[in-house]
Backbone as CSV, one residue per row, in Angstrom:
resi,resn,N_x,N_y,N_z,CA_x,CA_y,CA_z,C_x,C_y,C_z
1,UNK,0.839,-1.168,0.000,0.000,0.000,0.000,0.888,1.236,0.000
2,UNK,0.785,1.922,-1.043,1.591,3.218,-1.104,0.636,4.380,-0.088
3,UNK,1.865,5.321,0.255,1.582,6.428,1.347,1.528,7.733,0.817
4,UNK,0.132,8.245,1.211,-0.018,9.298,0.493,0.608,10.275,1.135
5,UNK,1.560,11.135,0.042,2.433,12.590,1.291,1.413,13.341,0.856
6,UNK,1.559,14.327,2.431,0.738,15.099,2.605,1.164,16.396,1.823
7,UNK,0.393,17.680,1.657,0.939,18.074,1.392,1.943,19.658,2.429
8,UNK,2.573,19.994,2.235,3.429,20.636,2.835,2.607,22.507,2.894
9,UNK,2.622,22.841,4.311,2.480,24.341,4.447,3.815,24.956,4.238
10,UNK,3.296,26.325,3.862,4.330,27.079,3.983,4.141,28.018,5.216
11,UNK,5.214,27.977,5.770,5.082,29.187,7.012,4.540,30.614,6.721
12,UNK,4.263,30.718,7.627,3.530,32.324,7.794,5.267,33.109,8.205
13,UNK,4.848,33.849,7.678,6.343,35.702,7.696,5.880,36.489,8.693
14,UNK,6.361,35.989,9.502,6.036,37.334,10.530,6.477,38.850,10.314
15,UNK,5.519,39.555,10.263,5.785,40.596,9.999,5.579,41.628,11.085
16,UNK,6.526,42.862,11.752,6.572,43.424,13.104,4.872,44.671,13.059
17,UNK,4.149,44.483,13.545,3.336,45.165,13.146,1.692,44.349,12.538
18,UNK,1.992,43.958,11.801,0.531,43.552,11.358,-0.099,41.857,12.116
19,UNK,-1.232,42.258,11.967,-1.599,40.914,12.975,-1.942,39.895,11.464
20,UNK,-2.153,38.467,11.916,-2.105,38.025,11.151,-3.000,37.332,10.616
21,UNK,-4.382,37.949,11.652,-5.871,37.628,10.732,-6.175,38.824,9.699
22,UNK,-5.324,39.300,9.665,-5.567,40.380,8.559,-4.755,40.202,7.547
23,UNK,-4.030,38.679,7.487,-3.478,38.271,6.293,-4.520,37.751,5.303
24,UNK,-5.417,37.428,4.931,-6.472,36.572,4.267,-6.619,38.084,3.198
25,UNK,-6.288,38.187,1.869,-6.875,39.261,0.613,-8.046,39.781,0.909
26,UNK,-8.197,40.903,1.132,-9.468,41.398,1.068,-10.086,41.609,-0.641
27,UNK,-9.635,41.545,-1.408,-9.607,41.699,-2.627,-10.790,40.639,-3.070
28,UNK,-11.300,40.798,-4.334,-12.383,40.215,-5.124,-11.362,38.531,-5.260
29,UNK,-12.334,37.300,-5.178,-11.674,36.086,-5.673,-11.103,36.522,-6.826
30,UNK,-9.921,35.723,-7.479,-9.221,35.623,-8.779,-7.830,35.693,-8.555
31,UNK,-7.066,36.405,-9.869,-5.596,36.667,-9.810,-5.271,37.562,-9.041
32,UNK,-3.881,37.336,-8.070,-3.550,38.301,-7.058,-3.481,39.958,-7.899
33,UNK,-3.247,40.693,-7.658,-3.241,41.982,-8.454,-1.517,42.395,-8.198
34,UNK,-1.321,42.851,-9.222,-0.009,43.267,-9.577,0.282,44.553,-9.301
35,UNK,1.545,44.942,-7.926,1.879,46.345,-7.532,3.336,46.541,-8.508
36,UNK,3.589,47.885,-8.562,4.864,48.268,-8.806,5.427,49.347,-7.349
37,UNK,6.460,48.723,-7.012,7.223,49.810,-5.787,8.282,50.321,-6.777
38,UNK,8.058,51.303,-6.722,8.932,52.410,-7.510,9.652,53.324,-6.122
39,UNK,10.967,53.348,-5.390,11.797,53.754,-4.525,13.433,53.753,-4.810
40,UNK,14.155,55.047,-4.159,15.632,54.354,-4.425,16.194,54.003,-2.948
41,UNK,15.409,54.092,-1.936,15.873,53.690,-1.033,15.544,51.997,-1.170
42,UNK,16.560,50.890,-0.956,16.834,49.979,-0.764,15.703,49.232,0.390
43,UNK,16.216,49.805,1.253,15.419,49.553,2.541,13.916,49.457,2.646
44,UNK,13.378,50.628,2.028,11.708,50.552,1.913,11.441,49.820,1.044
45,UNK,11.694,49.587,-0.391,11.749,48.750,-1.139,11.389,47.075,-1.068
46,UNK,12.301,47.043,-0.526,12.124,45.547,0.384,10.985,45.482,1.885
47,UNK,11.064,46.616,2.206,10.040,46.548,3.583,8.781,46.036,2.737
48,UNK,8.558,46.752,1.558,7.143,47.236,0.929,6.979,45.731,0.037
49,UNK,7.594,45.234,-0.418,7.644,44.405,-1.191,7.761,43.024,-0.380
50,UNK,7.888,43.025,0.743,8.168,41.735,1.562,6.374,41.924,2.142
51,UNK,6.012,42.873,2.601,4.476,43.299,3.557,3.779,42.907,2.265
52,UNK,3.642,43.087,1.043,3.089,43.276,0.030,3.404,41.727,-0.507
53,UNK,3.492,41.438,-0.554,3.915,39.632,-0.584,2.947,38.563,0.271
54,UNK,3.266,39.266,1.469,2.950,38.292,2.263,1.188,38.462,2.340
55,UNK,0.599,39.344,2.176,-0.735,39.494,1.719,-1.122,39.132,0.101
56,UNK,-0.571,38.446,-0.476,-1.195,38.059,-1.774,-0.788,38.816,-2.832
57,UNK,-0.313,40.083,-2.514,-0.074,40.537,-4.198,1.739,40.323,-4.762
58,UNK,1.136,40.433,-5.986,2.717,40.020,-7.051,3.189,41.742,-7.250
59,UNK,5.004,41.458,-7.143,5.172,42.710,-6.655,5.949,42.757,-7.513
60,UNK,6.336,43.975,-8.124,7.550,44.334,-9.367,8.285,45.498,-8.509
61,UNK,9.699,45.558,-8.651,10.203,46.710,-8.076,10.895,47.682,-8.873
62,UNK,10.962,48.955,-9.235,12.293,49.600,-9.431,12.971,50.437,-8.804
63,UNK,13.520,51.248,-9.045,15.135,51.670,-8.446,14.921,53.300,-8.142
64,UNK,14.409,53.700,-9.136,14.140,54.833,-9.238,12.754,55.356,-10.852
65,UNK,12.482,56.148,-10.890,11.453,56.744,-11.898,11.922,56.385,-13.223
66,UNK,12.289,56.296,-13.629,13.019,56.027,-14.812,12.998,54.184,-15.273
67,UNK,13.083,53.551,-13.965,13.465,52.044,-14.187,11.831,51.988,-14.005
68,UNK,10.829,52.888,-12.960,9.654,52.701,-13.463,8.861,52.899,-14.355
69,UNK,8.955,53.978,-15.097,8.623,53.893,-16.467,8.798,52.717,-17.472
70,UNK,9.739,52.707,-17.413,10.158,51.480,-18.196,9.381,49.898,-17.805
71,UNK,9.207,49.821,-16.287,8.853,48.774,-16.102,6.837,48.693,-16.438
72,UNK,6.537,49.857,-16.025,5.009,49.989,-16.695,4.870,50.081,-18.010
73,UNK,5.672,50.172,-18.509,6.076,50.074,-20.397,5.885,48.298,-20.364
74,UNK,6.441,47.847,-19.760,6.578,46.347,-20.152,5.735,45.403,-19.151
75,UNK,4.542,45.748,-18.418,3.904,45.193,-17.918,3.019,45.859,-17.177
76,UNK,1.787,45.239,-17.383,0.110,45.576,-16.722,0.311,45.317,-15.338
77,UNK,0.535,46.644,-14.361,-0.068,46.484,-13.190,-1.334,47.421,-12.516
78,UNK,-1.809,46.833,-11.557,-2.982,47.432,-10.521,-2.663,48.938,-10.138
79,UNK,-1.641,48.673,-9.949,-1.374,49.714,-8.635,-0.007,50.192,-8.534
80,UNK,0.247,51.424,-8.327,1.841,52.540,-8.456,2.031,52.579,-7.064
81,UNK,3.147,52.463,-6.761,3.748,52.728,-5.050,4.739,53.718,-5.649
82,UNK,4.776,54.867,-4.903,6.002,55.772,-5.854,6.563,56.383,-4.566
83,UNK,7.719,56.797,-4.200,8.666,57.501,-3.359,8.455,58.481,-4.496
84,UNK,8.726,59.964,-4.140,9.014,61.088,-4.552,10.144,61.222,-4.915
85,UNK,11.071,61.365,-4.101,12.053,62.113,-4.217,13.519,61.161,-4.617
86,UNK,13.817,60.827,-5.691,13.996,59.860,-6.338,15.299,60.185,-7.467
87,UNK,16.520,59.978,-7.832,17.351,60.165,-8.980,16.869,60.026,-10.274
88,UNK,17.079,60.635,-11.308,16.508,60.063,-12.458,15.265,61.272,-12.788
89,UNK,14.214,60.521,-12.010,12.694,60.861,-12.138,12.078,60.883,-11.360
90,UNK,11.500,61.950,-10.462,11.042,62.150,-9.412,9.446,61.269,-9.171
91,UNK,8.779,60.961,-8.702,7.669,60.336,-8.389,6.394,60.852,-9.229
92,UNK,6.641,62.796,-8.307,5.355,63.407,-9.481,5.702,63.147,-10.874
93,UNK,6.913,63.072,-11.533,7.695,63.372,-12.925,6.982,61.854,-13.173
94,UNK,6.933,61.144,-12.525,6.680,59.640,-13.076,5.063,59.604,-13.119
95,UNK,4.152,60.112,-11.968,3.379,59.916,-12.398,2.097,61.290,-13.143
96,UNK,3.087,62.099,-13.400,2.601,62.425,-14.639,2.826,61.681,-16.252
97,UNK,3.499,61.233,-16.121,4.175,60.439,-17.360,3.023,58.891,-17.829
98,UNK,2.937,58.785,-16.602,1.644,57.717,-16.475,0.396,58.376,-16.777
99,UNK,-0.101,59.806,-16.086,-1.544,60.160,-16.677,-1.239,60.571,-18.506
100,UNK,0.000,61.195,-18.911,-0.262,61.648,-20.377,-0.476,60.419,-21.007
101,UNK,0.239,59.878,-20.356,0.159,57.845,-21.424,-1.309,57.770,-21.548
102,UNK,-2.020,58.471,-20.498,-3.646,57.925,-20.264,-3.750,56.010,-19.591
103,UNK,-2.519,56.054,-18.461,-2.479,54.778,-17.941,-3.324,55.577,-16.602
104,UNK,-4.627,54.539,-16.435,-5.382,54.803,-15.216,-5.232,54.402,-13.673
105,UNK,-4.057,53.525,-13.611,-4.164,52.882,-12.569,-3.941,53.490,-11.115
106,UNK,-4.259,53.132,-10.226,-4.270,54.168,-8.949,-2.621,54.278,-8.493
107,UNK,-2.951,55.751,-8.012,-1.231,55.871,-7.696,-1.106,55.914,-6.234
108,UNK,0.153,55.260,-5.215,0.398,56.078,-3.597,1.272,56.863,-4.038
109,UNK,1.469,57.634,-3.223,2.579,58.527,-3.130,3.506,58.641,-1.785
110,UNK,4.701,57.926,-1.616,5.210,58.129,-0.567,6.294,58.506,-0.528
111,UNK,6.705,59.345,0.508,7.604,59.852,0.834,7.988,60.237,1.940
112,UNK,9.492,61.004,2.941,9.086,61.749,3.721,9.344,62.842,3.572
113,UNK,9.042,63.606,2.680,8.297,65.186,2.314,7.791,65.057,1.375
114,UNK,6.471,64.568,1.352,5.280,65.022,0.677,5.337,66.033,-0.089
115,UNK,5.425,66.412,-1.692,5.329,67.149,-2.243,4.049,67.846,-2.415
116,UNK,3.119,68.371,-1.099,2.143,68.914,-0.713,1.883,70.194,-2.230
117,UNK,2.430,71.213,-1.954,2.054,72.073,-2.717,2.035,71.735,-4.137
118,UNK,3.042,70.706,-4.800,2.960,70.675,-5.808,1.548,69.346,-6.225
119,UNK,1.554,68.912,-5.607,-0.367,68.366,-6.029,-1.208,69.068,-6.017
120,UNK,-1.060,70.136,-5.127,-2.510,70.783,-5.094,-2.335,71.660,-6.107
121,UNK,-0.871,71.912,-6.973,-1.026,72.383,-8.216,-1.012,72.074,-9.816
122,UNK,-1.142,70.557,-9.337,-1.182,69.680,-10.334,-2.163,68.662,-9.533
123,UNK,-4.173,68.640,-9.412,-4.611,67.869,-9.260,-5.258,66.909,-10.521
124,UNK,-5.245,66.897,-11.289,-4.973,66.161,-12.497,-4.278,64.566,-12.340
125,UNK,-3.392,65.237,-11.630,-2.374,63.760,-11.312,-3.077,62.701,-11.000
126,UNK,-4.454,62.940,-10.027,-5.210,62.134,-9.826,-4.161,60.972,-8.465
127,UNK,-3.719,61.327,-7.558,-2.737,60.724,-6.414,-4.306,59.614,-5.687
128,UNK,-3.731,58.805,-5.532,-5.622,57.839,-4.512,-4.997,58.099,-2.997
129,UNK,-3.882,58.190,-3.381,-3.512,58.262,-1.103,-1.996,58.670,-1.376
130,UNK,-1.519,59.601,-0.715,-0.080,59.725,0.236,-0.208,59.072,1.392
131,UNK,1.057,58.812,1.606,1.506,58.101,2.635,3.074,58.864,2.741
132,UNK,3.333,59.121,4.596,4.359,59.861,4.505,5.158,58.437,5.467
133,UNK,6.605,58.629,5.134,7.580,57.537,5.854,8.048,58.344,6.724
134,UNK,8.284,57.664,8.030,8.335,56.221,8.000,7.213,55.400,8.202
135,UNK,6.785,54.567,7.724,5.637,54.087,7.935,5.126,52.087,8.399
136,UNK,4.269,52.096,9.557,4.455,51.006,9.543,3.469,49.995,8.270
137,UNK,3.592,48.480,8.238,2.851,47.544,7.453,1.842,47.897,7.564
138,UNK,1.278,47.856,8.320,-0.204,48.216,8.647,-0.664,49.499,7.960
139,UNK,-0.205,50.288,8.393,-0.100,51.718,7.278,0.041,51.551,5.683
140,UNK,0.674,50.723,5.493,1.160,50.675,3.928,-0.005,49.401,3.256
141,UNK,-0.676,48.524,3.884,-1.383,47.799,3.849,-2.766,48.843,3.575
142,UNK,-3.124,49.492,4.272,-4.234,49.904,4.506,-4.359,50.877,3.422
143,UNK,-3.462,51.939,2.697,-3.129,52.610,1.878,-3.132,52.045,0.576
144,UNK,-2.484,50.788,0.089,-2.809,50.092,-1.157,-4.253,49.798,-0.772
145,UNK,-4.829,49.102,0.122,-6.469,48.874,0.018,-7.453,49.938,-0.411
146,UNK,-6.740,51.156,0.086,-7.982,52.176,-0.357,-7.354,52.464,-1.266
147,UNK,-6.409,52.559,-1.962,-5.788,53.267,-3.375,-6.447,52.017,-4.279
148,UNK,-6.762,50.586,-4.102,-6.871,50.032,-5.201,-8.404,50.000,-5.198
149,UNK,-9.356,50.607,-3.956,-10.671,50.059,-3.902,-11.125,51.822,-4.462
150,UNK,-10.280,52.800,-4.977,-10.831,54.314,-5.350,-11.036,54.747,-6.676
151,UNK,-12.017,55.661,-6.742,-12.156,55.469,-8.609,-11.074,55.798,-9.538
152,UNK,-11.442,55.303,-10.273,-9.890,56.134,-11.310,-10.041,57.607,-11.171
153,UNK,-8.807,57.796,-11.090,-8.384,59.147,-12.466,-9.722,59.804,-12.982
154,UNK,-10.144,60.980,-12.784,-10.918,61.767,-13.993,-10.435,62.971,-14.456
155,UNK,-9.318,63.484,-13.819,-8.776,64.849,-13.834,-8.417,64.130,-15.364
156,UNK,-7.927,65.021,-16.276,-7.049,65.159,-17.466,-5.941,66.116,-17.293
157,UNK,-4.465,65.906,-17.961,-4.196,66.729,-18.529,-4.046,68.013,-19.429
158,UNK,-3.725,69.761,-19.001,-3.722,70.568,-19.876,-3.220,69.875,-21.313
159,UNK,-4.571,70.092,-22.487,-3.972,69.235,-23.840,-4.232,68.263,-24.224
160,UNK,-4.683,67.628,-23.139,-5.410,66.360,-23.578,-7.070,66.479,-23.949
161,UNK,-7.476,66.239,-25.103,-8.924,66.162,-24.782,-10.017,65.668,-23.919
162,UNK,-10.588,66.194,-23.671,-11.919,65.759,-22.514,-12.962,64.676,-22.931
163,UNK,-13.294,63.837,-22.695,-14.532,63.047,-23.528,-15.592,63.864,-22.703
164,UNK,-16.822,64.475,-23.476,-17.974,65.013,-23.022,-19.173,64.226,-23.853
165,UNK,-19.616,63.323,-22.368,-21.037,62.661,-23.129,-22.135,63.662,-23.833
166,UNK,-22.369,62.928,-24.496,-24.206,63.433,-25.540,-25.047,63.402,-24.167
167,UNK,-25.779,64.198,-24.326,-27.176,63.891,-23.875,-28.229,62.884,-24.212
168,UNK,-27.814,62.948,-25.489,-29.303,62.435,-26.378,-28.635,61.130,-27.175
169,UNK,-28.941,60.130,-26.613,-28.526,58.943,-27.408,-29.074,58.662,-29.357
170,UNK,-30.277,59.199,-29.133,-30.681,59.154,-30.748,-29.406,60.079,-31.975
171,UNK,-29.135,61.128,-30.904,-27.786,62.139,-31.812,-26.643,61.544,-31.785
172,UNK,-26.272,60.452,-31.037,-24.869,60.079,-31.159,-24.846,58.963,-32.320
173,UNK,-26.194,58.485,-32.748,-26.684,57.374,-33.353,-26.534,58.019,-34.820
174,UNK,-26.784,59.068,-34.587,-26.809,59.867,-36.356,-25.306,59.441,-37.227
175,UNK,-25.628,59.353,-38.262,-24.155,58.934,-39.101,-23.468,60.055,-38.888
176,UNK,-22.354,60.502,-39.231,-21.801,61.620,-39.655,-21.101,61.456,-40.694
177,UNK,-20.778,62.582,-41.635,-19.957,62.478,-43.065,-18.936,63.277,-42.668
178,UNK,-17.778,62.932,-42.684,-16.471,63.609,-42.915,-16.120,63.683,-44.289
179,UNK,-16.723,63.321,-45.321,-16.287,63.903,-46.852,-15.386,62.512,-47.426
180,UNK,-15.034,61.270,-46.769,-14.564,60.409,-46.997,-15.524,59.248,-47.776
181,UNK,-16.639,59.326,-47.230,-17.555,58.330,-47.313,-18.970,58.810,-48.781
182,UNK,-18.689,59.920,-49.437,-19.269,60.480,-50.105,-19.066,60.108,-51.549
């Protein structure tokens, strides 16, 4: 009679700070959702990406603004984790670069100096939460939850066109001739 192996748990990560009935996704059943931590500090990087792990989501990292661009160039994620103040490409610099693309996805913004004035002069940017460091799991947990559960983006960019609905569904229904079709 052959022996069935069981199969094997994996340990739980203790993490300093978060309890660990609040490990279970609050998120809709399906595929975990995909963050990007965009930081050049080393240290948070890994804080954010280890907390962010251990709750279910798939995590991409870069280095600085620049390695994030690039990395949202080459892959669909949920959700922007951005440090500000950054070599290269600063956080706002990055995620403006993300609204002209017309990429919707929710942004944090962390740092520790909050580039306060310059959002409130660029609300367009469409930011879902700051978060200032140092910050604990629990904090950074709770911050991706409401950044990924908030509506998109509606601000636009100066230059970009606006979509403005019809009123009247029968008028949007009308053909139109641009002189091509004649």
């Amino acid at each position: 009679m052959s022996s069935a192996r069981k199969p094997r748990m994996k340990a739980l990560v203790a993490i300093p700070g978060v309890k660990i009935a609040a490990r279970a996704r609050s998120g809709p059943p399906g595929p975990p959702q995909r963050i990007l931590v965009v930081d050049d500090d080393e240290f948070f990087r890994f804080v954010s990406t280890r907390t962010l792990r251990a709750f279910g989501y798939q995590v991409d990292t870069a280095e600085d603004g620049s390695a994030g661009w690039e990395a949202l160039q080459s892959r669909t994620h949920d959700l922007l984790l951005t440090d500000h103040n950054m070599p290269r490409m600063s956080g706002i610099e990055l995620v403006k670069k993300v609204r002209i693309a017309r990429m919707m996805l929710p942004a944090v913004m962390v740092s520790g100096a909050l580039p306060t004035a310059e959002l409130e002069r660029h609300p367009w940017l469409g930011i879902a939460v700051t978060l200032a460091k140092p910050f604990s799991p629990q904090e950074l947990l709770d911050a991706v939850k409401a950044a990924l559960n908030s509506p998109p983006p509606d601000h636009q960019p100066a230059g970009v066109p606006v979509s403005i609905p019809i009123a009247d569904k029968r008028e949007s229904a009308r053909p139109t001739t641009w002189g091509i079709n004649e």
